[in-house]
Structures are given as C-alpha cells and as structure tokens.
NUMARBA-510044 format. One record per residue (C-alpha): residue in three letters; x, y, z. Coordinates in steps of 0.2 Angstrom, whole numbers, plus 5000, padded with zeros to 4 digits. Layout:
residues N
<pt r="ALA" c1="X" c2="Y" c3="Z"/>
...
END
This chain:
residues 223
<pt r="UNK" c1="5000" c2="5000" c3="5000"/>
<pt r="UNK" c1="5007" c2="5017" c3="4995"/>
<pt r="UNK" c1="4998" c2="5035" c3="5001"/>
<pt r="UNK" c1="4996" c2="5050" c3="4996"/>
<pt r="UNK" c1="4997" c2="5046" c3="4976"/>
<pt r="UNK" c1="4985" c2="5063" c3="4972"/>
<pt r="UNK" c1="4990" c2="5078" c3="4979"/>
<pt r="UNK" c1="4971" c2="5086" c3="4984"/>
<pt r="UNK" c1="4964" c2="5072" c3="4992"/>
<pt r="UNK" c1="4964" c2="5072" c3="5011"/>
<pt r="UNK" c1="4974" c2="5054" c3="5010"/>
<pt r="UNK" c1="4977" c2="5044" c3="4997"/>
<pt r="UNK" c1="4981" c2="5025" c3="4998"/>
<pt r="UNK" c1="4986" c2="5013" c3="4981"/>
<pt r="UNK" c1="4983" c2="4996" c3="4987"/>
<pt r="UNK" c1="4991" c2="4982" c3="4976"/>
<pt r="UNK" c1="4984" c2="4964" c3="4978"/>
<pt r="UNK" c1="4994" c2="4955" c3="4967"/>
<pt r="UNK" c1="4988" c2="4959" c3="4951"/>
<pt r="UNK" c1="4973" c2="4970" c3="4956"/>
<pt r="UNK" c1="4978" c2="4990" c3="4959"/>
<pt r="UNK" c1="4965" c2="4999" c3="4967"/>
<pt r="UNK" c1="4967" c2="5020" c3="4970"/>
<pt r="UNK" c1="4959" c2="5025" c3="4987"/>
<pt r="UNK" c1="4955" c2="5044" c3="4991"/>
<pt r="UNK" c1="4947" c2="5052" c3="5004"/>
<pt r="UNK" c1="4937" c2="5069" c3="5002"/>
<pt r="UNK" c1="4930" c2="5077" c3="5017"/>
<pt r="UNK" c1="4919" c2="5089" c3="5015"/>
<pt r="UNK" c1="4909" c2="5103" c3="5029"/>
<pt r="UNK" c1="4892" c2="5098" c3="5024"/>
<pt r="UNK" c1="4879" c2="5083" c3="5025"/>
<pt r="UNK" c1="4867" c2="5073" c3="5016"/>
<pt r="UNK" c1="4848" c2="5082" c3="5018"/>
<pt r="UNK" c1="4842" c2="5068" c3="5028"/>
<pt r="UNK" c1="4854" c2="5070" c3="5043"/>
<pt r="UNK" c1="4853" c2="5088" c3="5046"/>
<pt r="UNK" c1="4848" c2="5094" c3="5061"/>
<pt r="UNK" c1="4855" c2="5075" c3="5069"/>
<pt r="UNK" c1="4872" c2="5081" c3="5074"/>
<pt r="UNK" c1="4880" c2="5065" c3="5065"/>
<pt r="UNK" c1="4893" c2="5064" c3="5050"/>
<pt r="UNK" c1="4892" c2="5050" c3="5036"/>
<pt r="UNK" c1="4905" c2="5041" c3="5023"/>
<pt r="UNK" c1="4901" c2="5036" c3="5007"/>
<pt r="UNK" c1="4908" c2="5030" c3="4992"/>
<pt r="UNK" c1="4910" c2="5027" c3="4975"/>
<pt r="UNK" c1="4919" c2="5013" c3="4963"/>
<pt r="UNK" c1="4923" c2="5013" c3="4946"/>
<pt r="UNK" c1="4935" c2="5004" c3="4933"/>
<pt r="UNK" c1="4948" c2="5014" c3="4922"/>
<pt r="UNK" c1="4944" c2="5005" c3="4905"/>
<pt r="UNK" c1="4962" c2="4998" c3="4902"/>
<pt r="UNK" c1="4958" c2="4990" c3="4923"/>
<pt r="UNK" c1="4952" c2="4974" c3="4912"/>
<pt r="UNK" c1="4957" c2="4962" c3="4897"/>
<pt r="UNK" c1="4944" c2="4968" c3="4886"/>
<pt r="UNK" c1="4938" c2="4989" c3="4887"/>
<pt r="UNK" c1="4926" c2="4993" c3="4900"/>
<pt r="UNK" c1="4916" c2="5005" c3="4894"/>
<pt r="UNK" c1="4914" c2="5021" c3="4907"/>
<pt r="UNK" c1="4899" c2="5021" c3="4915"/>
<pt r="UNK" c1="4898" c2="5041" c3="4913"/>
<pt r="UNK" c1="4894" c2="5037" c3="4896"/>
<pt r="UNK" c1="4879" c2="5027" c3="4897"/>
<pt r="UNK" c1="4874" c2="5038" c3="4909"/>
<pt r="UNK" c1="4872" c2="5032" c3="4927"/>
<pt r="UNK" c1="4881" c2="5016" c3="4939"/>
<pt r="UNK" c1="4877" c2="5000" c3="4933"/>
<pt r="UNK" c1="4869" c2="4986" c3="4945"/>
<pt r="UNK" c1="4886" c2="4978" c3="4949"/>
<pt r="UNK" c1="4893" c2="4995" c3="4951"/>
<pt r="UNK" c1="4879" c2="5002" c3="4963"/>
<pt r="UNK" c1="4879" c2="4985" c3="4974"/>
<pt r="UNK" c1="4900" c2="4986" c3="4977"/>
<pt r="UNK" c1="4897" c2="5005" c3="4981"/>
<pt r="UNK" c1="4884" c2="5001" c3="4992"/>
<pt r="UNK" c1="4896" c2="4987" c3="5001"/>
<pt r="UNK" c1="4911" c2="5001" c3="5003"/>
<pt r="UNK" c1="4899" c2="5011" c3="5011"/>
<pt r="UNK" c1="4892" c2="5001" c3="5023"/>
<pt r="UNK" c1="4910" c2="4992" c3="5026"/>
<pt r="UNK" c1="4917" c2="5010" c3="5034"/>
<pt r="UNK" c1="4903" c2="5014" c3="5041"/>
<pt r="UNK" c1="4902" c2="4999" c3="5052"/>
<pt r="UNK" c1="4919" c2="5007" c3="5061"/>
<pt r="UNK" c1="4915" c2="5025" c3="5063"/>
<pt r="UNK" c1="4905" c2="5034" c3="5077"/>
<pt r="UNK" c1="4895" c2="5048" c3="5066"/>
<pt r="UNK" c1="4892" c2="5058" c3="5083"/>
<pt r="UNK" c1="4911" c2="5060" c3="5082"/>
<pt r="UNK" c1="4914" c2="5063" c3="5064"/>
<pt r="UNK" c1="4902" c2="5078" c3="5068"/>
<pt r="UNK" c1="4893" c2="5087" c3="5052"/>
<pt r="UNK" c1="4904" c2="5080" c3="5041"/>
<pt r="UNK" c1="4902" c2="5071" c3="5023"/>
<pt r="UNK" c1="4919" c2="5059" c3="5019"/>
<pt r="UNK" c1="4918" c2="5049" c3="5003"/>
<pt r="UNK" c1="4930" c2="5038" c3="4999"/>
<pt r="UNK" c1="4933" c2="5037" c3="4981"/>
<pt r="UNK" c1="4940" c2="5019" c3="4974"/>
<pt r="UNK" c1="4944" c2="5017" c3="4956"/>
<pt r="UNK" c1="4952" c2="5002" c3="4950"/>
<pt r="UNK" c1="4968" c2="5005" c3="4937"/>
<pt r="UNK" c1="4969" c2="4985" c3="4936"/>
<pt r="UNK" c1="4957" c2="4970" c3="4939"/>
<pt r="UNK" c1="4963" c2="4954" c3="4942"/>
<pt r="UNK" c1="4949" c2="4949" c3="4955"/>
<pt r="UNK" c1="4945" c2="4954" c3="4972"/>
<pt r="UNK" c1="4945" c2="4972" c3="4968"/>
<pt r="UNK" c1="4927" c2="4975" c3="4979"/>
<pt r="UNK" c1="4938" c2="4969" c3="4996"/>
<pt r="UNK" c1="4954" c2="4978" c3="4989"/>
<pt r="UNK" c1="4942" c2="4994" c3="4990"/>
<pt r="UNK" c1="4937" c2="4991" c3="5008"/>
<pt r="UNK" c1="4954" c2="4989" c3="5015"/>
<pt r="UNK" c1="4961" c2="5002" c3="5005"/>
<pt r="UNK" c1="4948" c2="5012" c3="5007"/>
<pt r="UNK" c1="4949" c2="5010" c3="5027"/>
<pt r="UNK" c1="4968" c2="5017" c3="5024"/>
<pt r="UNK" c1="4965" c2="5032" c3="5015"/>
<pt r="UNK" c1="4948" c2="5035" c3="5029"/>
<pt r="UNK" c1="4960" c2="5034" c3="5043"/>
<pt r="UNK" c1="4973" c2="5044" c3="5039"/>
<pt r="UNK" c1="4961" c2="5058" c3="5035"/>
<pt r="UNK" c1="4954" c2="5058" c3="5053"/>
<pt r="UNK" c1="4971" c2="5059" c3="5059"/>
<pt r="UNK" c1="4976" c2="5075" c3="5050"/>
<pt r="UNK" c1="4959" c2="5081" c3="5053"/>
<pt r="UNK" c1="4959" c2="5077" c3="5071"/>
<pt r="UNK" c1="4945" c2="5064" c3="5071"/>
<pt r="UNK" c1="4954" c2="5048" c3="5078"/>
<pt r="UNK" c1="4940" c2="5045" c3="5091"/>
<pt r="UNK" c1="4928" c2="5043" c3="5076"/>
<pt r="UNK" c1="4936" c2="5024" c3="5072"/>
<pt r="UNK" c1="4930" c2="5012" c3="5080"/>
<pt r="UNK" c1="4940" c2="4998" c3="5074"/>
<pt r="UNK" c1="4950" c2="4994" c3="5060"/>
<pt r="UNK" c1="4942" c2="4984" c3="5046"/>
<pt r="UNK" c1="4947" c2="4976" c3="5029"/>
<pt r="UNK" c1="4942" c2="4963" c3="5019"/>
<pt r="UNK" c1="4945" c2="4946" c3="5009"/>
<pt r="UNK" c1="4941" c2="4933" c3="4997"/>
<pt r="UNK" c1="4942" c2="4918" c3="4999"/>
<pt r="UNK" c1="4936" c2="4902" c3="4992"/>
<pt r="UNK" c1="4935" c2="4883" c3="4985"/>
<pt r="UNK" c1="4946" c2="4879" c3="4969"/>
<pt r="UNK" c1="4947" c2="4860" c3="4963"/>
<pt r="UNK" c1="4940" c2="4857" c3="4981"/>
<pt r="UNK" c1="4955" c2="4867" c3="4989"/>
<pt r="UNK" c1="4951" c2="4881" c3="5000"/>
<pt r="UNK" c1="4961" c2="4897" c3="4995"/>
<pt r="UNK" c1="4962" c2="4915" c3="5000"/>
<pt r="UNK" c1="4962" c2="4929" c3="4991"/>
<pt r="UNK" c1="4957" c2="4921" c3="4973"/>
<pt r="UNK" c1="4962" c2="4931" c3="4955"/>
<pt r="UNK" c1="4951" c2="4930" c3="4942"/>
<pt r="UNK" c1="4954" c2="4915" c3="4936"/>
<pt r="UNK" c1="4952" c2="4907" c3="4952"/>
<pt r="UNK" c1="4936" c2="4916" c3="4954"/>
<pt r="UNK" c1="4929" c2="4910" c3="4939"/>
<pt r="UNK" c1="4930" c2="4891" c3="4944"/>
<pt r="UNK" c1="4929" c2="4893" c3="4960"/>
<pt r="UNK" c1="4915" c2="4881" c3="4968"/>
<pt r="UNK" c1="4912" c2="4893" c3="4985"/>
<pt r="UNK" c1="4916" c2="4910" c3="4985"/>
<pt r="UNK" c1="4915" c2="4922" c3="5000"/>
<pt r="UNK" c1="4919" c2="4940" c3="5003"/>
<pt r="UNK" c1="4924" c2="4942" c3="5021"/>
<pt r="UNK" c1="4923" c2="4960" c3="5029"/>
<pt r="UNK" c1="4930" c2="4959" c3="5047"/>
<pt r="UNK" c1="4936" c2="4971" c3="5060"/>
<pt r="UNK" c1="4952" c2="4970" c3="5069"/>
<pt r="UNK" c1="4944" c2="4966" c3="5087"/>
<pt r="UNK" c1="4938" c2="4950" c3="5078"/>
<pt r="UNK" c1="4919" c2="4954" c3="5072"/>
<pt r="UNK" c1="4910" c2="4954" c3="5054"/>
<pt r="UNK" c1="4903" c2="4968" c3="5047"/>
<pt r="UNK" c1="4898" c2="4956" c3="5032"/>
<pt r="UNK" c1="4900" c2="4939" c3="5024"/>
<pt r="UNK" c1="4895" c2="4936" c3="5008"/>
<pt r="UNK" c1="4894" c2="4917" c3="5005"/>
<pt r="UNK" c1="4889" c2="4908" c3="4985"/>
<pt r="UNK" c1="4891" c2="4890" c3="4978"/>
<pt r="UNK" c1="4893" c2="4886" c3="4960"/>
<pt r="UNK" c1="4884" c2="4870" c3="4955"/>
<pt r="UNK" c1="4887" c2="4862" c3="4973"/>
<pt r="UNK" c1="4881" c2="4867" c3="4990"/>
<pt r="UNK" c1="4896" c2="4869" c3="5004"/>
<pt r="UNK" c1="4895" c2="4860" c3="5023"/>
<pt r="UNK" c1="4896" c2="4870" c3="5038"/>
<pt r="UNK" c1="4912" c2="4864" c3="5040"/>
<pt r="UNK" c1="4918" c2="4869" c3="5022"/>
<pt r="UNK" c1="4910" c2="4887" c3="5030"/>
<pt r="UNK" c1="4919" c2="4887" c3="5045"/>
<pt r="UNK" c1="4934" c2="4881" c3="5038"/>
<pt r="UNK" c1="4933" c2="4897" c3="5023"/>
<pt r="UNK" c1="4931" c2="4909" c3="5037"/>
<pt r="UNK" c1="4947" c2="4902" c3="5049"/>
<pt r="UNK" c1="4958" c2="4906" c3="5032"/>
<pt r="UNK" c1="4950" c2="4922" c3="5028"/>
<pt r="UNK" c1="4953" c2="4927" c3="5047"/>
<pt r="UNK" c1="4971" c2="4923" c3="5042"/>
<pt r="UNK" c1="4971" c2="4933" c3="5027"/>
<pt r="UNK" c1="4962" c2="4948" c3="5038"/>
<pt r="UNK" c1="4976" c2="4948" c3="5052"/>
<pt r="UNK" c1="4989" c2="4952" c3="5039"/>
<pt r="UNK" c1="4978" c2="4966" c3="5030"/>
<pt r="UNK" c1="4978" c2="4974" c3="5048"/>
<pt r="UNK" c1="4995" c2="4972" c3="5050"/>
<pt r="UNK" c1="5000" c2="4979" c3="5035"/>
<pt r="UNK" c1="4987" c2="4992" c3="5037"/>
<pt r="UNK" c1="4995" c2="4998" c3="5054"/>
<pt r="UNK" c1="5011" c2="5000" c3="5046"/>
<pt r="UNK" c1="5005" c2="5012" c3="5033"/>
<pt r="UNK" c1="4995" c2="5022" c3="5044"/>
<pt r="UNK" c1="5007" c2="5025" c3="5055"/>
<pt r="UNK" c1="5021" c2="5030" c3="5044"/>
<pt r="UNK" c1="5006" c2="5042" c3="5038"/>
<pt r="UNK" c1="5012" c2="5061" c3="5037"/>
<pt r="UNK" c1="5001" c2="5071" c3="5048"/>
<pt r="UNK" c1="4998" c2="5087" c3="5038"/>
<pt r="UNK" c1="4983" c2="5096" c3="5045"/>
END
C-alpha cells in the first residue's frame, strides 16, 4: 500500500493485491446529506469505478451510458456500509467523507481491495483532521474460496471464475464481521467447508491489519 498518490485528496492510499491496483481517496467535506441535518451525525460514502484499460477487454465508462450499473451500485453500496460499520458519526460531527475507489487493474478481488484500501485512505484523514475518536475499529476485507476442492484465500480472476464457493469476508480488527457474503457454484458447501473458509479468511484479515497499521502510522500528519 502506498499513500498519498494525488495531491488534493485528504489521504490517498494505492493498494496492490497481486495483480489487482485499486486507487483509494478520501474527500471530506463541511456539509451533510439532507436527511441528517439537524441530527448532529457525520456520514461516509463511496463510489467505485473501473479505468477501461483496469480489464482484458475495454470497459466502457459508466459516465457514458449515463448512470452506475447494478454491479457497480451493489460494490458501492458494500464500501459504504463496510466504513461505516467502524466509525462513530456523533464523532465525525457534520461531516460528509467519501471515499473514492477506482480500480487501474482488475485481476479479481477488487470489491475487498476497495474496503481495506479504502479504510487506509479514511484513517489517515481523521488523523490529519483530528477525528481519531471517530474509528472504532480497523476493518478490511478478503476473498476467499474453493478451487478443485482446495480452500484458498484471496482468489484472482481465474480462480474466481471456477471457484466452487466464494466468499467475501469484511471483518474488524477486534475479531467481528461487518459482512460475509457466501455463493456455491453448482454444489452446496457443509458448515464445516463454511467454517473452515472463514478460519483462512481470518488469516488473510490479520495480515491486511498488520499491513494496514504499518502504513498508517508511517502516515504524514499534515493538518
């Protein structure tokens, strides 16, 4: 993870998960949506999109055809609800933060790549902002799945593709879920195939926050 790649955002974080490059940026902003005012409370957000050269074959921007697609509007959503799930709004105050995730380069996982870069870029603009007391935990997030009836973590695209469970796994760093998003392919999985998928993403998760701590700390606190 690498921060402060723009120079206006309030942080910046480039997340690199093997093949999948993810740029993460905050933007706070002195305002709130209509439907808090008058409550006191602050609110993150955020929106996703893909570069066109991010895939093997053009993606067409969505400004073009108008408005977010379903698959766009649903991993939005998730990045949303993600950070929110670890901040006190009382604390943010009357405060908007959007976290802006746009993917350079796709190679799978680019939804959980967005929640734990997105978490970086987030915390180190309550830092600078002097808003700590608004996290409540870290969080991050992980794929993990069955290939060739192998569990493994943190699939590619190929992976992905024939994988016969897939799971998303958002987690915080004092050891709860914010989400878990569970499929079978073709053949439904045991609750030991379910338990066993969510003892390796727990693995995967403890190194994300490991990693995470590192970057924030090492953050440049320009306020």
């Amino acid at each position: 993870m690498s921060l402060d790649v723009q120079k206006w955002a309030a942080a910046s974080c480039l997340i690199r998960m093997g093949d999948t490059h993810v740029l993460c940026a905050a933007t706070v902003e002195d305002r709130i949506p209509p439907f808090l005012r008058g409550k006191g409370v602050g609110w993150v957000t955020s929106e996703y999109s893909m570069l066109p050269a991010s895939t093997s074959e053009r993606t067409q921007r969505e400004s073009v055809k108008g408005r977010p697609g379903g698959r766009t509007h649903e991993i939005q959503r998730l990045i949303g609800r993600a950070l929110r799930g670890v901040i006190d709004t009382a604390a943010l105050g009357e405060r908007t933060i959007t976290i802006d995730c746009d993917v350079l380069q796709a190679d799978g996982g680019t939804r959980t790549a967005s929640i734990t870069g997105g978490y970086v870029a987030l915390a180190v603009a309550l830092r600078r902002r002097g808003l700590e007391r608004a996290l409540t935990a870290g969080i991050a997030a992980v794929s993990v799945g069955i290939v060739d009836g192998m569990p493994l973590l943190d699939l590619d695209y190929s992976e992905d593709s024939h994988a016969e469970v897939d799971f998303n796994v958002v987690g915080t760093d004092a050891g709860a879920y914010v989400e878990v998003q569970g499929t079978a392919e073709g053949k439904a999985f045991d609750r030991g195939q379910m338990d066993q998928l969510l003892g390796l993403a727990d693995v995967g998760l403890q190194l994300l926050f490991e990693a995470q701590r590192q970057v924030i700390e090492g953050a440049t606190i320009r306020r």
